[in-house]
N, C-alpha and C positions, 0 to 999 in steps of 0.2 A: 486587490481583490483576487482571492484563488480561483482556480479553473473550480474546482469544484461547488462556490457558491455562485457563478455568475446565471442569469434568471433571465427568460425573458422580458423584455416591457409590457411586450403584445402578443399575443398571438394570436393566426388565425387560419382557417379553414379554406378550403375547396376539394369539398369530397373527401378523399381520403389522405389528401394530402396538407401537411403542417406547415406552416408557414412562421417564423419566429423571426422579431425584432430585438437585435440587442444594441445598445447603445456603445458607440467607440469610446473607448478608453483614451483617444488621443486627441477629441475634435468635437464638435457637436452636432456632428451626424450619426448613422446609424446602422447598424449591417443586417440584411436579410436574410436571412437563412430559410433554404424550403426543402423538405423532407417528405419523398414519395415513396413509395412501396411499386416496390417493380417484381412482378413474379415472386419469389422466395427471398428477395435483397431490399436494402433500402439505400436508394438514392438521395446524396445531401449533396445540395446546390448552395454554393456560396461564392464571394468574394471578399477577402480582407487581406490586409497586407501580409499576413504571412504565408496566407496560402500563393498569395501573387508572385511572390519573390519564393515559394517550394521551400520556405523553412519548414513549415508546417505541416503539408498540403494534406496528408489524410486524417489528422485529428486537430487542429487546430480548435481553441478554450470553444470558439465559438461553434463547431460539426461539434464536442463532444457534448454541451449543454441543448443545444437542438435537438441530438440523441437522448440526453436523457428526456425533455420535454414531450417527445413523441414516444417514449417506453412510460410516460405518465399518461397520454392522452387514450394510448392505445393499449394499457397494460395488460388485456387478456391476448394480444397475438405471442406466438412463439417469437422465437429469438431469429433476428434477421442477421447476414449479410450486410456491411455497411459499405458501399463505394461513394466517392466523393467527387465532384464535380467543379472547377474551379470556374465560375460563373455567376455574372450580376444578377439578380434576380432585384426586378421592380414592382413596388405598391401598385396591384391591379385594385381600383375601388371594388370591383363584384365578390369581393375576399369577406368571406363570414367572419367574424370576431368571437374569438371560443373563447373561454374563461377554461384553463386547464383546474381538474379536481386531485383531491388530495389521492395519494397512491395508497392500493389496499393497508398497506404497514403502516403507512400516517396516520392512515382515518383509525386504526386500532390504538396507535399511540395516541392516539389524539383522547379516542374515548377511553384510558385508563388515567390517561391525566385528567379528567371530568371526573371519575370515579375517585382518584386520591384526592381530589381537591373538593368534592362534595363531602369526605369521607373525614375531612381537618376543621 
């Protein structure tokens, strides 16, 4: 699976901060990813083996899909600053459960393919 299509399972909320579940590629666990807005940056918290062992550490598949999931959730802020944090982040239950929506380009493409396909 390329970096560019991996999605979260879950995600979810605590104010303004994102929280995403991705599932290991090597195991049947899961890795956490949480994504905070600090001043003008945004803070991504994780832990997986690449980032453990610094092959990775500032964009690894799973900080750069977190990124994109949170420029979905939040798509009307400007553009942040990314730093990365190499750190477990655990399932608190008080975590809201967000349904991420389509980003403004999708929901467009989405309605011109409704318009070709009413139009056949």
């Amino acid at each position: 699976m390329s970096d560019s299509k991996l999605l979260p399972t879950e995600t979810f909320a605590e104010g303004n901060i994102l929280i995403c579940v991705f599932p290991s590629s090597r195991s049947n666990g899961v890795y956490l990813v949480q994504v905070k807005p600090y001043q003008h940056d945004l803070v991504i918290t994780h832990e997986c083996p690449a980032c453990r062992y610094k092959r990775q550490q500032h964009m690894c598949k799973h900080v750069t899909a977190a990124l994109e999931a949170y420029k979905r959730w939040q798509w009307q802020e400007p553009y942040k600053r990314v730093h990365t944090v190499t750190q477990k982040i655990v399932l608190d239950p008080a975590w809201e459960q967000v349904q991420l929506s389509l980003s403004p380009i999708e929901r467009i493409l989405e309605r011109i393919l409704d318009v070709i396909t009413d139009a056949t």
